[in-house]
C-alpha positions in Angstrom: 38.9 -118.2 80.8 37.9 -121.8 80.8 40.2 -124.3 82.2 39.6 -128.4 81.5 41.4 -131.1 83.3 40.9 -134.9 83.1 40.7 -137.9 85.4 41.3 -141.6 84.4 38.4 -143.9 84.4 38.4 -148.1 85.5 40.0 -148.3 81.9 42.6 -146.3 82.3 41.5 -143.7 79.6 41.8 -139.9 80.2 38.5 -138.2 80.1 36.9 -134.8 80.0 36.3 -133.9 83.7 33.1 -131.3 83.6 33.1 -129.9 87.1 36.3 -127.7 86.6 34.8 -125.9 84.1 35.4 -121.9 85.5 36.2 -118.3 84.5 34.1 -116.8 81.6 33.3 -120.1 79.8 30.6 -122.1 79.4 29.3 -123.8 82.7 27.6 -126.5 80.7 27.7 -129.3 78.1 25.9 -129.6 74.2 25.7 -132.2 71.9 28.9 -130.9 70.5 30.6 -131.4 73.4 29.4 -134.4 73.9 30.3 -135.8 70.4 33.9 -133.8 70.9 34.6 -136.3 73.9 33.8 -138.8 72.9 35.7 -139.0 69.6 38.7 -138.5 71.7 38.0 -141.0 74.1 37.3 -143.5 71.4 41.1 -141.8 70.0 42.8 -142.4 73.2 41.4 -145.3 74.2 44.2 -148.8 74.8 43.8 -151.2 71.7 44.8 -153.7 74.0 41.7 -152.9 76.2 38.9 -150.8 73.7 35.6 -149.5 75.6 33.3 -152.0 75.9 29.2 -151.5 74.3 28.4 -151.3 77.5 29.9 -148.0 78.0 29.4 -147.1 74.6 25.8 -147.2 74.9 25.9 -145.3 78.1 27.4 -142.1 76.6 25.3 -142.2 73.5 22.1 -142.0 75.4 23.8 -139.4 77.6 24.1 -137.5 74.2 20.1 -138.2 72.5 19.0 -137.4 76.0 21.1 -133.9 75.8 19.6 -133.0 72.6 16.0 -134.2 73.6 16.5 -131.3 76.1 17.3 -129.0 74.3 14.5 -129.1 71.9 12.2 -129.7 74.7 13.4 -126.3 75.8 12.9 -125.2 72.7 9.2 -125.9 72.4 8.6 -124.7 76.4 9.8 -121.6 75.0 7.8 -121.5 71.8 5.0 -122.1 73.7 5.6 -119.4 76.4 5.3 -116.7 73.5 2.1 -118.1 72.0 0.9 -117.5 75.5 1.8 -113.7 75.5 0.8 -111.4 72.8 -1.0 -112.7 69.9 -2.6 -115.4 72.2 -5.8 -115.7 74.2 -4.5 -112.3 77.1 -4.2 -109.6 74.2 -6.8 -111.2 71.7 -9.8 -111.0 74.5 -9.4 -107.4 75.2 -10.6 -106.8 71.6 -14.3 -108.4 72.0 -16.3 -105.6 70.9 -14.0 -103.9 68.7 -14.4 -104.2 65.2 -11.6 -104.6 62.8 -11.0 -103.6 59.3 -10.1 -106.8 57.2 -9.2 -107.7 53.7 -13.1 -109.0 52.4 -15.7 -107.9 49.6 -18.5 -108.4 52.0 -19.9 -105.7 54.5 -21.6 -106.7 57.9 -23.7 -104.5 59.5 -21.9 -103.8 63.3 -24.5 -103.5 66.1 -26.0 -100.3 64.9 -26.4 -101.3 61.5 -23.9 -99.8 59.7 -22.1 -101.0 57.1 -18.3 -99.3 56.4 -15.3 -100.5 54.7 -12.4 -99.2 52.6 -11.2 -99.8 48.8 -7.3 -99.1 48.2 -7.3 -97.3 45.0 -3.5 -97.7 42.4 -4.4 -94.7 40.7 -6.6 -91.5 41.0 -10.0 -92.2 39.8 -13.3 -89.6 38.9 -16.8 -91.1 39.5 -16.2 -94.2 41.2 -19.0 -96.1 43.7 -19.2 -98.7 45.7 -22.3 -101.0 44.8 -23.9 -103.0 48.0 -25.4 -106.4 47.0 -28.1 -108.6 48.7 -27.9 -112.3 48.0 -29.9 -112.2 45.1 -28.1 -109.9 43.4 -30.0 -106.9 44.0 -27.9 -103.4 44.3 -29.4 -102.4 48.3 -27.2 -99.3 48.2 -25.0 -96.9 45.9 -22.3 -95.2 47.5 -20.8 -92.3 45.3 -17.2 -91.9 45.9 -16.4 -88.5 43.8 -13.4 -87.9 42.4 -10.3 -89.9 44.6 -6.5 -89.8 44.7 -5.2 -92.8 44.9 -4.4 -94.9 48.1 -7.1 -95.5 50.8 -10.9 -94.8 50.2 -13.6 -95.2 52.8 -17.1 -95.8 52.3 -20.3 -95.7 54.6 -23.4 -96.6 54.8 -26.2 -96.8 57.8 -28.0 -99.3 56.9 -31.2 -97.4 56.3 -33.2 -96.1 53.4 -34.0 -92.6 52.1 -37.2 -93.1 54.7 -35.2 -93.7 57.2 -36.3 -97.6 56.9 -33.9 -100.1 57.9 -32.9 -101.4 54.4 -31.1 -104.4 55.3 -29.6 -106.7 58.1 -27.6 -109.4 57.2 -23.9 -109.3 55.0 -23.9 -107.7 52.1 -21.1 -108.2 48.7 -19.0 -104.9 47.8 -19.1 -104.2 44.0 -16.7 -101.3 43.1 -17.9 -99.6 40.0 -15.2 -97.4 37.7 -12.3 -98.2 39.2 -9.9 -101.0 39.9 -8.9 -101.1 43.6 -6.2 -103.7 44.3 -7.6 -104.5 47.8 -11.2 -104.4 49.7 -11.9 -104.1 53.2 -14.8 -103.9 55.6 -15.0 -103.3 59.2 -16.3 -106.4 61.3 -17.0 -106.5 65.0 -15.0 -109.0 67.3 -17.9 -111.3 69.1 -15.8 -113.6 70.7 -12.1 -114.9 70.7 -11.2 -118.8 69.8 -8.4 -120.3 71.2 -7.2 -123.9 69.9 -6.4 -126.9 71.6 -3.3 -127.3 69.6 -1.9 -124.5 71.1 -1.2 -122.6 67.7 -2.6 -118.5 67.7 -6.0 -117.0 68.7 -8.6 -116.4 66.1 -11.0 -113.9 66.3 -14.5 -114.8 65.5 -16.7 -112.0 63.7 -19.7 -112.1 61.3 -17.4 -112.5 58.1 -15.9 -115.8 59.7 -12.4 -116.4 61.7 -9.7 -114.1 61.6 -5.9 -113.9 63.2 -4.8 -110.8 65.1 -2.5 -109.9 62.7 -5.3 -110.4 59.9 -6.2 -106.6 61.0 -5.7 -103.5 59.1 -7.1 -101.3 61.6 -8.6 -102.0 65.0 -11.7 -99.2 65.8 
């Protein structure tokens, strides 16, 4: 229980006395409180004597610089959690990893390899994935059979039917005889970016800047 009691100021007016505050409520003051005693003062005050703009001034600072408080805990807060999971701790440990993201271009990872996945709506027969060199030549043909729809990978290492390495550099994903409503490819983390403005981690890969949460899978 909370229990209030007032004192009289030079005035003569009966204010709120915020040191006898005790029990279970709350130990201290909000804007709303502040608003809340001061409306009543303003009430209670002597018509004969009102509360000068001296004092007036006084209690609405004492109110802006309550609020500017509280948001400024606000933001310490907000910026504690940026700090902590998504931020630069949790995002280093993934340098070297590679991520599966939502693109229709492959990277080769250090081996290279090129993989992805197509998310197939409805079963499909004969489907391939087409892998395409800036120019617009077809590099490789990967058959995907007959697939039930949902999640398809594809894989490819880089290297002709010599064993030759056949390419180096990105390459666009072209999926022939079906629809797929999403492509992915797998892209290795090379380094982590954290801004000056404080706002989330991006990881940096071959196939450009990507959030954490950007990830569909983390190998």
């Amino acid at each position: 229980m909370t229990t209030t009691s007032t004192v009289t100021d030079s005035a003569g007016l009966s204010v709120y006395n915020a040191n006898t505050n005790v029990g279970t409520g709350k130990s201290t003051m909000d804007q709303s409180d502040f608003l809340r005693l001061l409306t009543t003062q303003m009430q209670a005050q002597d018509p004969m004597q009102p509360m000068d703009n001296t004092q007036m001034v006084a209690q609405m600072a004492t109110i802006t610089n309550s609020t500017g408080i509280a948001e400024m805990n606000a933001t310490l807060k907000s910026m504690a959690s940026e700090l902590t999971g998504t931020r630069l701790g949790d995002a280093a440990s993934w340098i070297g990893k590679s991520m599966l993201v939502k693109s229709n271009i492959a990277s080769p990872d250090a081996a290279g390899q090129y993989a992805g996945q197509i998310t197939l709506g409805s079963a499909t027969s004969g489907a391939s994935v087409d892998l395409v060199d800036s120019s617009g030549n077809v590099v490789k043909t990967i058959a995907l059979g007959d697939q039930a729809a949902g999640d398809v990978p594809f894989y490819w290492d880089g290297k002709d039917a010599t064993g030759n390495t056949a390419a180096t550099g990105p390459l666009s994903i072209r999926v022939n005889g079906a629809s797929p409503t999403s492509v992915a490819s797998w892209a290795t983390i090379a380094a982590v970016q954290s801004p000056a403005d404080g706002s989330a981690s991006k990881l940096i890969t071959a196939l450009g800047s990507y959030s954490p949460t950007d990830a569909i899978s983390l190998s």
